[in-house]
N, C-alpha and C positions, 0 to 999 in steps of 0.2 A: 504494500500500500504506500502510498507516495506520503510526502514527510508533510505537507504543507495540508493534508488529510488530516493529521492523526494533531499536527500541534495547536493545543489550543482546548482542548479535549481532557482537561486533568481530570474532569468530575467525572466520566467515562470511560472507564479501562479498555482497551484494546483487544480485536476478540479476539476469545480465548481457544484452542483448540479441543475437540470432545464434541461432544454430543451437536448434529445441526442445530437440535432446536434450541438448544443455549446460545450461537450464535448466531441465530437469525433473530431474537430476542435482543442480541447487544447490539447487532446491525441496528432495528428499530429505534431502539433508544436514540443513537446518536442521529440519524434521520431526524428523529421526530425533533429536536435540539435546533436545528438548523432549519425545520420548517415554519415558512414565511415571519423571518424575521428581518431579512433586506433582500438587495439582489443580490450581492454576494454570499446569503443565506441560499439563497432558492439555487443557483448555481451552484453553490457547493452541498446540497439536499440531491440536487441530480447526480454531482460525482458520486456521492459514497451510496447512491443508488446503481449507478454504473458499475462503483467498485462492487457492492455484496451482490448483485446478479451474476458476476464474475467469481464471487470466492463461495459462493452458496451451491450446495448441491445441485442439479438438477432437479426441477420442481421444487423448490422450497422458497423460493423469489413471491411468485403469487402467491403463496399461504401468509409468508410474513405479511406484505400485502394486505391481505385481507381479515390477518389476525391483528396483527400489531402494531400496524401504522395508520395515521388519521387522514387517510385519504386512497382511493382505490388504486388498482392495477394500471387503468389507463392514464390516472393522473399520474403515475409514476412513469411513465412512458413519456409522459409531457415532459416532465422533469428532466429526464435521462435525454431529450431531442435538446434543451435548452442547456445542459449539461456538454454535451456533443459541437453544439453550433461557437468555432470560436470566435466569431465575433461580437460575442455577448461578454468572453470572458476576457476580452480584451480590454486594458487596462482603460487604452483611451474610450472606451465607449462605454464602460461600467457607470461613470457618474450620470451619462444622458439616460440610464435606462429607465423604466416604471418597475417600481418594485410592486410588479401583478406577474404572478406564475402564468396565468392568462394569457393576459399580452404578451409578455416574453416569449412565450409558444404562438402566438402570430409574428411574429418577430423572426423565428426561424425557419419560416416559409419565402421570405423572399431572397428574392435574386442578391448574389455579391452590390451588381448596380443599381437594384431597388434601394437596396439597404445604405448602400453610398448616398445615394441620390437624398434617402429621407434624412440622413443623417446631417447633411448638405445643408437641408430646407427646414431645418428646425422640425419637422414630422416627429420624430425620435426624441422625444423628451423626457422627464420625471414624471411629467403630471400628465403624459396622454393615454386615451382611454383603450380600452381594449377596438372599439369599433373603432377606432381610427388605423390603430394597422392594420384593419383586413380595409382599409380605401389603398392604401399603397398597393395591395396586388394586383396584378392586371388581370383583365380577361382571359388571358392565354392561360389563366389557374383558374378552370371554374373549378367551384366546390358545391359541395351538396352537405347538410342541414346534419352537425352528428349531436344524438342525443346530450342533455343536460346531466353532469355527474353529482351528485350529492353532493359533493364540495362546492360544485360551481352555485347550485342552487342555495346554497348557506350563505357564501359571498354574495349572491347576487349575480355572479359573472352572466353575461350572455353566454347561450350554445359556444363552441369551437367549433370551425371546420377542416376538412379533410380534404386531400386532391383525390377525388375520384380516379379509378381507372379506367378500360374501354364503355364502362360505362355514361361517362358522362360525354361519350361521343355522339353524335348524330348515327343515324341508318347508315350512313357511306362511312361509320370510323373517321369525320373530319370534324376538327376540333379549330380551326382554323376560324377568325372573326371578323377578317378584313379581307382587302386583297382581292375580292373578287370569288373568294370559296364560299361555299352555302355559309348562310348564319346557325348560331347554335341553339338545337331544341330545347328549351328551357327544360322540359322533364328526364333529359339524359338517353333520348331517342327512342328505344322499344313502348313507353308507355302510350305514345300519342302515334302510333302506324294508324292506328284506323284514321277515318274519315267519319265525321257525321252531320249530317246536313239535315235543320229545322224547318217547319214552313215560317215563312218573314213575318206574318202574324205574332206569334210568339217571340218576337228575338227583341222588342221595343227597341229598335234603332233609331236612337236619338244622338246625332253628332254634337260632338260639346265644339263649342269656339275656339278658336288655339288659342286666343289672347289668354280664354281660363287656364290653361296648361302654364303657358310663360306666367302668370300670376303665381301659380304654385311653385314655381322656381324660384323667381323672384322676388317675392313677397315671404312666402310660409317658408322654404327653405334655408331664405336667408333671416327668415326670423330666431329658427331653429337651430341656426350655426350649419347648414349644410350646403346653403347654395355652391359653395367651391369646391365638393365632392363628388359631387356629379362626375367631372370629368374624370374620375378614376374608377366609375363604377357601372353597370348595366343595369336597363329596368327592364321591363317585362309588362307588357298593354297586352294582357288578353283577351281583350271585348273591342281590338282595335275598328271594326269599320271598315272606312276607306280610309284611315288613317290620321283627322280629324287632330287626336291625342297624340300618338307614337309622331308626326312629323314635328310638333312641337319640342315632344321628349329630345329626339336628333341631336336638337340645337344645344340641347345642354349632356345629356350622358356619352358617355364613351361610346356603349352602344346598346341599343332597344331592338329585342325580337319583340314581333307584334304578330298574334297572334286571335284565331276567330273559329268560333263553330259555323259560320258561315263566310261564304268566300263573295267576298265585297268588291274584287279585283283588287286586293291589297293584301300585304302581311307576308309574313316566311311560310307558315303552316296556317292550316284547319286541328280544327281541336276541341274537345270540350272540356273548358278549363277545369270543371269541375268533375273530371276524373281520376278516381280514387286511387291511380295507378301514376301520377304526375310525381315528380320528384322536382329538386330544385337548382337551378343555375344564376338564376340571378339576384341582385342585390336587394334592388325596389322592383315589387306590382304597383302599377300604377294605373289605374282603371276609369270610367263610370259603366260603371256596373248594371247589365239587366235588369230592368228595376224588380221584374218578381223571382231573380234569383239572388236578390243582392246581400242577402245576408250569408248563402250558403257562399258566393263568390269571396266576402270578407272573410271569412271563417277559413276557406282555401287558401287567399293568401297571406293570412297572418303564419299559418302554418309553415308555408313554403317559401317565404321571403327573407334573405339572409341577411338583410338590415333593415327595410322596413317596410310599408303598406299606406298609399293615398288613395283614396278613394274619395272620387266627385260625386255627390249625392245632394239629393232634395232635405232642405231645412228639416220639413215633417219626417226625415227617416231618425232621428231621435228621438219619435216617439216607436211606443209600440212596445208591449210584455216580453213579447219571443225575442225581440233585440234587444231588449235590456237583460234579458235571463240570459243568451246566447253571446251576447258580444261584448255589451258594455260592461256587466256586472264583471265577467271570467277578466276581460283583457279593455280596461278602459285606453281611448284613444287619448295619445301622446299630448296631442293641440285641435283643438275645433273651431276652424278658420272659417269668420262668414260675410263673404262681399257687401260691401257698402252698396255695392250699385248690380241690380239685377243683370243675369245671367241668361240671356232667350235661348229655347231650346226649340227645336221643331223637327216632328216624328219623320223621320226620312229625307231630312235636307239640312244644311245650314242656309243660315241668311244672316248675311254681311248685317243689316238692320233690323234683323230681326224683333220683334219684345215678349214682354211676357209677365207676369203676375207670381211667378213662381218663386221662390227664395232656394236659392243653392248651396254648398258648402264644401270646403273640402276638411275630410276625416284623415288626419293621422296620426301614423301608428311606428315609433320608434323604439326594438327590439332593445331592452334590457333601460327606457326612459321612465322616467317619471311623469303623469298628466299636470300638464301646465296649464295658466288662465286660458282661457278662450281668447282669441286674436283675432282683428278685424284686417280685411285685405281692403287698401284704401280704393277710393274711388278715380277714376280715371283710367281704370287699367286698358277698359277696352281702347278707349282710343290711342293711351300709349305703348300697348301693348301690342295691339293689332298691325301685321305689316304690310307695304303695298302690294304685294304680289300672292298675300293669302288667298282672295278674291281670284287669282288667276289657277291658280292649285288646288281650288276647292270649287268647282263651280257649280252649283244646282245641279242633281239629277234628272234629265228628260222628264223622267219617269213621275220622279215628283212634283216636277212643275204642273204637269197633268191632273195629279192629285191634288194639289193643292185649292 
């Protein structure tokens, strides 16, 4: 065992040889000493994890584990990755760290150049949150959604994620997000092969405004400290349309699969969001949501979203038992942002001038936040929000004019 291990350690004798279970007992102890007391605690909790899987019999690592020490298997894994990665244990970077075993394990997921790069731009600090090192990764690491550990759930920490393997490929194994290669199935490919197509009746296609999308960027995001994350992270519009929402998203995330159980002439896939077989890739869902499936769509992507869930909705959907027992009461929203100046909607078309009587809102939902006051998104947006060439990228449907 290395010297810089054992000094420092008087109160704990060094283990003894004899019986494993007497020293996987003494292993424990000195773990348990060192756990979360600094970063140089958690870092050196990982070594002499490293070291007793090494000096421990076969099998007897997961038992200690699971007998002796105040936190599981997998979290000891975490330990042992953050123990491994030396650029944590590096002198010059030890004072910039966060002392969260958490964080420190998103920390060891990125690139030599990610990690340069955050270190670079102040990202890397004492007092940053676990969500913020998983905005450093790029797209090129999707992850998918790995249960909450009892430890984390005591701290409070949000989930951790994982790099998927061929699973988190599309049908063709391309994992590729630019360039010109297909975009990536948010569900991790086999779950969404089928196709299924509603009659239009049932599907309430009502296009939101873009101005309201830029509003939630601009307004609610930067209210929430997010608006400058965007660009390192994907959303997910799965009620896209003809794109209404997701061409908005564009202009601010790195990148948005937009997705539809009916095919609008827009979007990557068909899908129906709300199958039970969906897995996750990206950051933000960002919707407005079928209005008589809208609670089961919230309830979808709060599950599947690996930082958080907006959802455009009617003032009046705050009322109602089933969504207060279902949504509010379980998983109260982040912030409840509500436009100064109406929001027109109209069933199968946009219109530039549209109006309207209805009150809108947008609901979100920030994994591992606290619910904040309610916040007003100011007035004027439509007109400084809305651009000249919306109007040429969105023009009335034939089809609607007719209806209308």
């Amino acid at each position: 065992m290395s010297e810089d291990l054992v000094q420092g350690d008087t109160d704990v004798a060094a283990p003894p040889s004899g019986h494993p279970g007497t020293e996987a007992r003494v292993w424990a102890a000195r773990i348990t000493e060192c756990w979360r007391s600094s970063v140089e605690g958690i870092i050196r909790t990982g070594r002499l994890l490293v070291e007793a899987k090494a000096d421990l019999p076969h099998g007897t690592f997961g038992a200690m584990c699971a007998r002796d020490l105040p936190f599981s298997d997998s979290t000891a894994q975490r330990l042992m990755a953050i123990a491994r990665d030396n650029r944590l244990s590096n002198p010059a970077h030890v004072q910039l760290l966060p002392a969260s075993w958490g964080t420190l394990y998103e920390l060891t997921k990125l690139s030599d150049e990610e990690f340069t790069s955050a270190v670079e731009q102040h990202v890397i600090r004492p007092d940053m949150l676990r969500g913020e090192a998983e905005l450093i990764r790029p797209l090129t690491h999707p992850r998918i959604a790995q249960p909450m550990t009892d430890e984390e759930i005591a701290a409070g920490e949000p989930p951790g994620y994982e790099h998927p393997s061929s699973a988190g490929m599309d049908a063709a194994g391309d994992t590729a997000l630019d360039g010109g290669s297909p975009a990536p199935m948010p569900s991790g490919g086999l779950a969404i092969a089928h196709r299924r197509v509603e009659d239009a009746d049932s599907l309430d296609f009502f296009p939101t405004p873009l101005w309201t999308t830029r509003a939630l960027i601009e307004h609610v995001f930067a209210h929430l400290e997010r608006r400058q994350h965007c660009q390192y992270q994907t959303a997910w519009e799965p009620a896209c349309g003809e794109g209404h929402m997701a061409e908005p998203l564009r202009e601010y995330f790195r990148h948005v699969v937009a997705t539809d159980i009916k095919d609008y002439g827009y979007g990557d896939y068909l899908l129906d969001f709300k199958d039970s077989g969906l897995t996750n890739n990206a950051d933000w869902i960002i919707t407005n949501p079928p209005f008589n499936d809208s609670a089961d769509f919230v309830l979808k992507a709060l599950k599947l979203a690996g930082t958080g869930v907006a959802m455009f909705v009617r003032l009046a959907w705050l009322e109602s038992l089933d969504r207060y027992e279902r949504i509010f009461q379980p998983h109260p929203p982040t912030l409840i942002s509500f436009f100064a100046e109406r929001v027109p909607l109209h069933k199968d078309r946009w219109e530039e001038k549209g109006s309207t009587m209805t009150a809108y809102i947008w609901l979100t939902w920030i994994k591992g936040a606290a619910p904040r006051a309610p916040f007003w998104i100011p007035p004027g947006c439509r007109k400084s929000l809305t651009k000249a060439d919306d109007g040429k990228r969105f023009k009335t449907r034939p089809d609607a004019e007719q209806a209308a």
